[in-house]
C-alpha positions in Angstrom: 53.7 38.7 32.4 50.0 38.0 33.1 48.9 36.5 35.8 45.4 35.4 36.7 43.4 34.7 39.3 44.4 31.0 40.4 47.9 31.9 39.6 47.9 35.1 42.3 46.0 32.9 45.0 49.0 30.0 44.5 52.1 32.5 45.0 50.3 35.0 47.6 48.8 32.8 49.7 44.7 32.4 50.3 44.8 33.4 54.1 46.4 36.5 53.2 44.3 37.6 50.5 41.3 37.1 52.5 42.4 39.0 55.3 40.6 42.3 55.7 38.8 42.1 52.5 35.3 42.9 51.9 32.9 40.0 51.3 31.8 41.3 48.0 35.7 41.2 46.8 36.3 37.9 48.5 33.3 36.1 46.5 34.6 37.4 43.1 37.6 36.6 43.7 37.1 33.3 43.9 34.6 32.7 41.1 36.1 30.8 38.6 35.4 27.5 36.5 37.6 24.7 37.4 40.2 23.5 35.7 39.5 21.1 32.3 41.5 19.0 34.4 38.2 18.8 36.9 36.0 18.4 34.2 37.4 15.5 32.2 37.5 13.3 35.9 33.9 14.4 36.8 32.6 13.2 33.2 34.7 9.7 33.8 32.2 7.0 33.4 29.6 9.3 32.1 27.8 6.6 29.1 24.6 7.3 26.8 24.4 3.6 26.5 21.2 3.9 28.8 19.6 6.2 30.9 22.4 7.7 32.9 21.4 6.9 36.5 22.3 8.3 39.8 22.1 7.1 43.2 21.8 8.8 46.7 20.9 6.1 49.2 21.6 6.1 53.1 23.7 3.1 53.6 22.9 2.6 57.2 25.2 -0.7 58.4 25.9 -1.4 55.0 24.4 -3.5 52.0 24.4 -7.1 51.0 26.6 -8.0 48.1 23.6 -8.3 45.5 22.4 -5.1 46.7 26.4 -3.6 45.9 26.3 -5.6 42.8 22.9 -3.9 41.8 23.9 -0.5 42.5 27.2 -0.9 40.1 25.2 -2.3 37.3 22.5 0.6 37.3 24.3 3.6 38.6 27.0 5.7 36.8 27.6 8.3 40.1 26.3 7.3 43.3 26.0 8.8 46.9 26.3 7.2 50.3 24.5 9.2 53.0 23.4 8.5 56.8 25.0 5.7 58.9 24.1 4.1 62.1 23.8 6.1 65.1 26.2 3.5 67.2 28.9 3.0 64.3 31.4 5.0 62.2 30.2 5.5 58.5 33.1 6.0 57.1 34.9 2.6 57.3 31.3 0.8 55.9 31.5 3.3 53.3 35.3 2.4 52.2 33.8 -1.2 52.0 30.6 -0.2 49.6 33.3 1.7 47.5 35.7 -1.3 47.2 33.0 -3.7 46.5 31.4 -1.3 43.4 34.5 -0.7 41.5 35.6 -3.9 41.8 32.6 -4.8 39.9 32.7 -1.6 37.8 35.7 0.6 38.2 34.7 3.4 36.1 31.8 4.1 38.8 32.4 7.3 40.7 31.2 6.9 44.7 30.8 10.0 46.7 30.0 10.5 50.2 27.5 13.1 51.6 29.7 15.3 53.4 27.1 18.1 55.1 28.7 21.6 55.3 26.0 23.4 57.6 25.7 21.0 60.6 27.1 18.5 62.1 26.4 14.6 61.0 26.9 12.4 64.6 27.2 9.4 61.7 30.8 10.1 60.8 32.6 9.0 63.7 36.1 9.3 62.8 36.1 12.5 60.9 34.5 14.1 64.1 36.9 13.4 66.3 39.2 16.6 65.3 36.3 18.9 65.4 37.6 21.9 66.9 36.8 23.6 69.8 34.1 26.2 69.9 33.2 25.5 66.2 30.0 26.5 65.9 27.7 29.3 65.7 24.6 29.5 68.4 21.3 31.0 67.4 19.8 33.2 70.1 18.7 31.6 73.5 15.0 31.5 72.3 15.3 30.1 68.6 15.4 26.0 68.1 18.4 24.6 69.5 18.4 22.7 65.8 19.8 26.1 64.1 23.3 25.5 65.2 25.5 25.7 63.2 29.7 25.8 61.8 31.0 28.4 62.5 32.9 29.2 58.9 34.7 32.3 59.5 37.1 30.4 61.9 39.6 29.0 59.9 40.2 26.2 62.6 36.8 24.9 61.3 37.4 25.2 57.3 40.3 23.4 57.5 39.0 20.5 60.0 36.2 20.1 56.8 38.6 20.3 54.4 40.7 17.8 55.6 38.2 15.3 56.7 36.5 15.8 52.8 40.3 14.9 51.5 40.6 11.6 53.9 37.2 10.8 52.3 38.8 10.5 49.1 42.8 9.8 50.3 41.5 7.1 53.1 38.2 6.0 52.2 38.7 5.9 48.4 35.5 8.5 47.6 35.7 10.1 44.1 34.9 13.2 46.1 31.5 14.4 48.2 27.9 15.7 48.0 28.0 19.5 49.3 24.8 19.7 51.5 23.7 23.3 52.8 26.6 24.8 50.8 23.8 27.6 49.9 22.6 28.2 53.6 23.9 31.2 54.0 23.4 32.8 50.9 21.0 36.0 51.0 17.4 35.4 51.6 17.8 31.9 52.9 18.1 30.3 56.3 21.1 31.7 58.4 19.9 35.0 56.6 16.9 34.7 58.5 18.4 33.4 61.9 21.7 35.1 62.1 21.2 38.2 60.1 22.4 39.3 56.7 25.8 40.6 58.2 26.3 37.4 59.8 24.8 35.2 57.4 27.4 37.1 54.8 30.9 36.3 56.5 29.4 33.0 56.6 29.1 32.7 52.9 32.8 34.2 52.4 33.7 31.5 54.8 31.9 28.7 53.0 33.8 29.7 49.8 37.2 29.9 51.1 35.8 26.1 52.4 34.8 24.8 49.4 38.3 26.2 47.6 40.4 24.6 50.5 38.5 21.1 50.4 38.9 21.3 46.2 42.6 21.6 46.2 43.1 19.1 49.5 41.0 16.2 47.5 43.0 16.6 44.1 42.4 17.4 40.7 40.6 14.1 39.9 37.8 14.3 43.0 34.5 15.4 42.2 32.5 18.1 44.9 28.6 18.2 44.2 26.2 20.8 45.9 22.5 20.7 46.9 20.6 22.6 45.9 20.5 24.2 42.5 16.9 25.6 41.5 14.9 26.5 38.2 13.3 29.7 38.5 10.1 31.8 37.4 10.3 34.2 34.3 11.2 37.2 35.8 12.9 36.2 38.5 17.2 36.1 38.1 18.9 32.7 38.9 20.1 31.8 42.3 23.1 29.9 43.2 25.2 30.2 39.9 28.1 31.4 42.4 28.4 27.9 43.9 28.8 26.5 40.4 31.7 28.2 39.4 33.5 27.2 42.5 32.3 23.1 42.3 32.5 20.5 39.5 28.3 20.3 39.5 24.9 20.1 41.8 21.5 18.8 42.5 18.6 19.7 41.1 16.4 17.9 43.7 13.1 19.7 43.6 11.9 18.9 40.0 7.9 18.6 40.0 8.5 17.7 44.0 5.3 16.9 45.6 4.4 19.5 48.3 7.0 22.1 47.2 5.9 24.7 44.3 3.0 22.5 43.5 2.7 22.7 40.6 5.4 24.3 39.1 4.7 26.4 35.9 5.6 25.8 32.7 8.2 28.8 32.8 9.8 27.1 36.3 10.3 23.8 35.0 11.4 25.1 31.4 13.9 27.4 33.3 15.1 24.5 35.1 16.0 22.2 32.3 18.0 25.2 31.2 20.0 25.2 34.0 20.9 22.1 33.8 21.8 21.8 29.9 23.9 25.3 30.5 25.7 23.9 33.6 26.6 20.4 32.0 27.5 22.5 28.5 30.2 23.9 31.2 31.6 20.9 31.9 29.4 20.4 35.1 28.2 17.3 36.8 24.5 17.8 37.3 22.1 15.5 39.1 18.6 15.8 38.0 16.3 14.5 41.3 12.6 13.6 39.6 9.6 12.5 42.1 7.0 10.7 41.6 3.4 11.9 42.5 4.3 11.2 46.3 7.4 11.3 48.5 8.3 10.2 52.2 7.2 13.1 53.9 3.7 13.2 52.4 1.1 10.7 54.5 -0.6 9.7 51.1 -2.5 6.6 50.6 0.3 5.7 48.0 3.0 5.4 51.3 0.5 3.6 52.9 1.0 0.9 50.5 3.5 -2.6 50.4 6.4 -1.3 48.4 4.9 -3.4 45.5 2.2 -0.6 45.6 4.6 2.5 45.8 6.5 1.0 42.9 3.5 0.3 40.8 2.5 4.4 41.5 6.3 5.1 40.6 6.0 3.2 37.4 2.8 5.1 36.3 4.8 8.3 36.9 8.0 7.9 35.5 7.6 9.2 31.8 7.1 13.0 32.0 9.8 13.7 34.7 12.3 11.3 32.4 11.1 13.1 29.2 11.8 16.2 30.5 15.1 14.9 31.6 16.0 13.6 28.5 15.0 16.3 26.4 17.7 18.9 28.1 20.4 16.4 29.5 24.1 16.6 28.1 26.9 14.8 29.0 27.6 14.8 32.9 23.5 14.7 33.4 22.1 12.0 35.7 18.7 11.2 36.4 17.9 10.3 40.1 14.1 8.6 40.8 13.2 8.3 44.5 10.4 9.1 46.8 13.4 9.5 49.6 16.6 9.1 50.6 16.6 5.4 52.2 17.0 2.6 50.7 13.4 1.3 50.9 12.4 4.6 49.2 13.2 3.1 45.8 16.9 3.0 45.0 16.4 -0.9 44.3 13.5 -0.4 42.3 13.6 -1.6 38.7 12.1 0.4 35.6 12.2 -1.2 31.7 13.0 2.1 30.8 16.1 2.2 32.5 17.4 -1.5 30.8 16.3 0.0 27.2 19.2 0.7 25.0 19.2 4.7 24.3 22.2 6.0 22.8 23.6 9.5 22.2 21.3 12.8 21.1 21.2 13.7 17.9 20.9 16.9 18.3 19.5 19.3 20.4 15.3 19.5 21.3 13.2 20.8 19.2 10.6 23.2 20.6 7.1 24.3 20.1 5.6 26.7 22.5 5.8 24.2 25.7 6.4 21.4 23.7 10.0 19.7 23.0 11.1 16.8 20.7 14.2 15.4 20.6 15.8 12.0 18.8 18.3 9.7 20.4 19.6 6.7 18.4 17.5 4.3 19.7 14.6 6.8 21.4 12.3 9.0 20.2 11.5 11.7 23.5 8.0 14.1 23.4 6.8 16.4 26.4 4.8 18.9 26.8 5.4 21.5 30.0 2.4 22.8 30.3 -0.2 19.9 29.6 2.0 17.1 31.2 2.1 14.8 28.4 4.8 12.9 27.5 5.9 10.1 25.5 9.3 8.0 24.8 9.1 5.4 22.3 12.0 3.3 21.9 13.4 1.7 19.0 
């Protein structure tokens, strides 16, 4: 009889396959897709009737009921991040949640659920952190580099758990991964820790990410940050954390003071990404910018929010072309200059109320320039010049 690789883990027993195991063995091991199962939940709610729009907002002390009411009516798959500093999250979460599929109860609601550091926010989940859970930097690097410490078991299963009462006793659809690729080669706790270090990590945030899968059940959804583009010439990064999660986050399309400007080649590369990933099955969250974000001191964020919205309106056709021209089903298209509320999540766009309808095929392309026909939308962009153009019928 045959048995594969999920099939083995279930009957041996995770903990005692990953003892004494080299890292290299433990991350191929547990590369796989998830189940069609997975899939078929992560795409529930998924619609071409319009732009399909995501959400990630910080919901401080909460919203008012317009402002819930708003979010169900625009947004397919939403995040809730950062709570008040004096009150536990989670409970004004399970509220937001209740109030949005009451409305619309094929929405799916996940809650940013930070796998690096720790998030003083969530209150409740905290409170069965485990002794000595973390990982110190040196005396002399920033005391902000701390850090879980995910080669103690105690601590992937107190993150594990507290993503599963997200979803069991706060009624989540699942969580937003954040830092799930910290410790990957080359990038931060690489850097800080070492590459040894920074390697038992990663095996650690694996065998994390597998435990927290099965402990939320086969209808949650689990979304990492970030998944790039990349130069010609250059291989992907981060296609490991896709086959263990049901999707990610593209957050750094044509971002303002990041790779600015991105080539042609870059931003190409990461519209295939996406349509590869979603082709999968995967959930994939496309975060476009306008010309300015929060953390730039422009004259734009200088402006009344009627200003910033006027700028934001100006900007919106190229990064949605370029959406729109690679997106498959599971694709959502997130427009923000930041992660708080007042940063654009309540913002309305007439491209967004248009009618659009499926694809009708896949984009055509010549050189840098891509066409492609919806029912009711004709979508034109060109990479390297920057034009752009949807007409709508």
């Amino acid at each position: 009889m045959r048995i594969n690789k999920r099939t083995m883990i279930t009957r041996i027993g995770w903990k005692h396959i990953l003892r004494g195991m080299p890292v290299s063995w433990m991350l191929g091991l547990m590369l796989w897709t998830p189940s069609l199962a997975r899939a078929q939940y992560a795409a529930s709610g998924f619609s071409w009737d319009r732009v399909p729009l995501y959400a990630h907002v910080a919901i401080g002390e909460g919203f008012t009921q317009e402002q819930y009411e708003f979010l169900a009516d625009q947004y397919q798959l939403i995040t809730f991040t950062g709570g008040p500093r004096l009150q536990a999250v989670e409970p004004i979460i399970a509220d937001a949640v209740r109030i949005i599929k009451q409305r619309k109860p094929d929405r799916r609601v996940l809650a940013y659920w930070c796998s690096e550091t720790p998030r003083t926010h969530y209150r409740e989940l905290n409170k069965h952190f485990p002794e000595d859970g973390y990982v110190r930097p040196a005396p002399d690097e920033p005391k902000r580099q701390i850090c879980f410490d995910l080669t103690n078991p105690a601590v992937r299963t107190w993150w594990a758990d507290s993503a599963a009462r997200l979803v069991a006793e706060y009624g989540c659809d699942g969580i937003f991964v954040d830092g799930a690729t910290i410790s990957m080669p080359g990038a931060t706790w690489s850097r800080v820790f070492g590459q040894d270090r920074a390697a038992e990590l990663e095996a650690g945030m694996f065998a994390m990410l597998k435990e927290a899968q099965e402990k939320m059940g086969p209808t949650s959804t689990a979304v990492f940050n970030p998944l790039h583009g990349y130069h010609d010439g250059e291989p992907p990064k981060r296609q490991d954390y896709l086959a263990v999660l049901d999707g990610a986050m593209i957050d750094d399309f044509n971002r303002p003071g990041g790779r600015e400007p991105q080539s042609a080649d870059y931003l190409y590369n990461t519209l295939k990404v996406m349509s590869q990933a979603a082709k999968q099955g995967k959930v994939i969250v496309f975060k476009a910018w306008p010309s300015f974000t929060w953390r730039i001191d422009s004259e734009t964020m200088r402006q009344p929010p009627a200003g910033q919205h006027a700028v934001a309106k100006r900007d919106l056709v190229f990064p949605l072309a370029c959406f729109l021209v690679a997106a498959e089903a599971n694709c959502y298209f997130c427009y923000t200059w930041g992660w708080a509320s007042q940063y654009g999540t309540f913002m309305q766009y007439p491209e967004f109320e248009k009618p659009l309808g499926a694809p009708k095929g896949n984009a055509r392309r010549d050189g840098w320039a891509f066409r492609r026909e919806f029912e009711h939308a004709s979508v034109f962009v060109n990479l390297e010049t920057r034009e752009a153009d949807i007409r709508w019928k």
